[in-house]
C-alpha positions as CSV (number, residue, x, y, z in Angstrom):
1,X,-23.6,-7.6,-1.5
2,X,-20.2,-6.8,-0.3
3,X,-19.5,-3.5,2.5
4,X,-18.9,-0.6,1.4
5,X,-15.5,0.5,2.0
6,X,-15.9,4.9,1.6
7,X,-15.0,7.3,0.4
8,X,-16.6,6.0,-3.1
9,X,-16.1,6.6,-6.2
10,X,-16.4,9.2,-8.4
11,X,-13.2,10.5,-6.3
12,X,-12.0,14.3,-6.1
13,X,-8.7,15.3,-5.0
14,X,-10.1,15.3,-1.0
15,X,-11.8,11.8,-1.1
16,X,-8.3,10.2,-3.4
17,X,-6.2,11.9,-1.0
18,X,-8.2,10.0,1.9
19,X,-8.4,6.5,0.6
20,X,-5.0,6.8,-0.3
21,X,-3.9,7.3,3.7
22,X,-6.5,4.7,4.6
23,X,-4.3,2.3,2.4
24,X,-1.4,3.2,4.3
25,X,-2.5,2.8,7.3
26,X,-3.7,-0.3,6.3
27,X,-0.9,-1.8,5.4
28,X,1.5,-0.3,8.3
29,X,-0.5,-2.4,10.6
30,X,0.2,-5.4,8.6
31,X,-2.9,-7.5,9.4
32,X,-3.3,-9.2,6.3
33,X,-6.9,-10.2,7.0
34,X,-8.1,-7.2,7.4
35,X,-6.3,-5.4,4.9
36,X,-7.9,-7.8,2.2
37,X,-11.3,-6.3,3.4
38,X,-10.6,-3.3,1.5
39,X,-10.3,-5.1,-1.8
40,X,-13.4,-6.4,-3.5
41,X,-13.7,-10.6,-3.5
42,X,-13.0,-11.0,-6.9
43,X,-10.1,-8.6,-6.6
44,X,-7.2,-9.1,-9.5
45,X,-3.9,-7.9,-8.5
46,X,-0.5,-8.0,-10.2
47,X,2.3,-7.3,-7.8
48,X,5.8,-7.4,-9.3
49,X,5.7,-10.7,-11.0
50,X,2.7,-12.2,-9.3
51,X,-0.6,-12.8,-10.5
52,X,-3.1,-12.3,-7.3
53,X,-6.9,-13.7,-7.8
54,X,-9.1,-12.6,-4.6
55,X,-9.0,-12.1,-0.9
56,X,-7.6,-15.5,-0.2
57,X,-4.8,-15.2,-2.4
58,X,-4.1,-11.8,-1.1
59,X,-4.2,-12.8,2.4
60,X,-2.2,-15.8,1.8
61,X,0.2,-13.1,-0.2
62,X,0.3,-10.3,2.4
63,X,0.9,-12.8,5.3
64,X,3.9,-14.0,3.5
65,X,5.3,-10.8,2.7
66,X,4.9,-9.3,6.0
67,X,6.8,-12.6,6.9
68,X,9.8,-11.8,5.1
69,X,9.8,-7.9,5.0
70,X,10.7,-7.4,8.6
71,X,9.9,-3.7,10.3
72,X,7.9,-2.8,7.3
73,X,7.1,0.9,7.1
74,X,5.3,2.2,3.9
75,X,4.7,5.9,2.9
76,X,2.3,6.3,-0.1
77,X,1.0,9.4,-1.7
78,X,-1.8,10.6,-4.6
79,X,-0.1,11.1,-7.9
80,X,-3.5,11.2,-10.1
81,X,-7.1,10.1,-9.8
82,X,-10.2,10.0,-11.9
83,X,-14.0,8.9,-11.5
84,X,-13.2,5.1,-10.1
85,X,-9.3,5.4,-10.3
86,X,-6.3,6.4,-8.6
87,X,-2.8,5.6,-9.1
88,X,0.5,6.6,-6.5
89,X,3.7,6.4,-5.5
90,X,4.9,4.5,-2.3
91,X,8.1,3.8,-0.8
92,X,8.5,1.0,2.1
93,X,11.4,-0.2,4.0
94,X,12.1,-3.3,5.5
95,X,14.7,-5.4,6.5
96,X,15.2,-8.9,5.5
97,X,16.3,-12.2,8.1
98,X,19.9,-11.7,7.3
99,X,19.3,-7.9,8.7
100,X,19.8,-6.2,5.1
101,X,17.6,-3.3,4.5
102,X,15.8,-2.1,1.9
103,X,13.9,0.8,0.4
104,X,11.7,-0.2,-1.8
105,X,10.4,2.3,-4.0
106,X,7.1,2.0,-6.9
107,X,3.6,2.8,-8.6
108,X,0.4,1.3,-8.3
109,X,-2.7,1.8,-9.9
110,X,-6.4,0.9,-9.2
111,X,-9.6,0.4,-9.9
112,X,-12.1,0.8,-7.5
113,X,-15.8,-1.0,-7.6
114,X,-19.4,1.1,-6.9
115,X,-19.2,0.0,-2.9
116,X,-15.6,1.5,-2.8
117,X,-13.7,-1.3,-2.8
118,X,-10.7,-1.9,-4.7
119,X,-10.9,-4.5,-7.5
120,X,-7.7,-4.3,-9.4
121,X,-4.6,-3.5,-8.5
122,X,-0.9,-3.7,-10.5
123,X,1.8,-2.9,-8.7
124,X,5.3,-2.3,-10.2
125,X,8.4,-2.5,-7.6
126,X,12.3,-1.8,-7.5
127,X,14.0,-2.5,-4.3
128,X,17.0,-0.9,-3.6
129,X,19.7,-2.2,-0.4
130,X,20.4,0.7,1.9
131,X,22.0,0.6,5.2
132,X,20.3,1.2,8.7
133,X,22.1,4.6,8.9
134,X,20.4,5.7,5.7
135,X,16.7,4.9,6.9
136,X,14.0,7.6,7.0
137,X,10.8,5.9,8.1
138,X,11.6,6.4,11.7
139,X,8.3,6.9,13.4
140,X,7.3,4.6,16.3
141,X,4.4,2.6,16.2
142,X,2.3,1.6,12.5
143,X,0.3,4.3,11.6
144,X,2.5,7.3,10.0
145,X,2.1,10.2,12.3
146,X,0.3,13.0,10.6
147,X,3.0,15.5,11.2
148,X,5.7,13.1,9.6
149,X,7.0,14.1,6.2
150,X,5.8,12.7,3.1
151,X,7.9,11.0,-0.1
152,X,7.9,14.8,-1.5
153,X,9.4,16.3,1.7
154,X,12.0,13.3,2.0
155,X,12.9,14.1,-1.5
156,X,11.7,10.5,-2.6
């Protein structure tokens, strides 16, 4: 039997609204290890263009992204939810090795198990170059400061 990961499903606009910051979080701190803790063993994930089967995979995913996305900050926020769903939208930016930023901007949707854990996840992505003058994740540290705007209040 795998942890449970709350809040659990069935999800109201409170408990969503909290495992869609948790998520956040998550990924700000970029510990890709941990992060695949919050996704069920036999977790299915299409990301972009990739096909992702389980926690190796996504660890061995994350820990290459996180690789290549360099300063990767990631605001995501509750667009709908139902019993074991949620979907949202996110924004992240991130610079690449040559120093190009980007803002990447998408949707994901998922599917949660009984113990609160995520089991499927699809992921559609856009990125978009922007220059460093035009970033707006400026916070210091991983975590998002709870007093920091959201995509709504940036206008995203």
């Amino acid at each position: 039997m795998e942890n449970s990961r709350p809040p659990l499903p069935p999800f109201d606009a409170n408990s969503a609204a909290i495992k869609v910051r948790a998520a956040e979080n998550g990924w700000n701190n970029k510990d890709p290890l941990k992060v695949s803790l919050a996704y069920s063993i036999d977790s299915q994930w299409r990301n972009r263009s990739s096909f992702i089967n389980g926690r190796d995979e996504i660890v061995e995913f994350l820990t290459n992204k996180w690789q290549q996305e360099i300063d990767y900050k990631l605001i995501k926020e509750l667009w709908a939810f139902s019993e074991n769903r949620i979907s949202v939208r996110f924004a992240y930016e991130y610079r690449n090795s040559q120093n190009q930023w980007f803002r990447a901007y998408g949707n994901e949707n998922w599917e949660f198990n009984e113990q609160g854990l995520m089991c499927k996840r699809i992921a559609c992505i856009n990125d978009l170059a922007i220059k460093e003058k035009d970033l707006l994740f400026t916070w210091d540290g991983t975590v998002r400061p709870t007093d920091f705007a959201s995509l709504s209040e940036l206008g995203l």
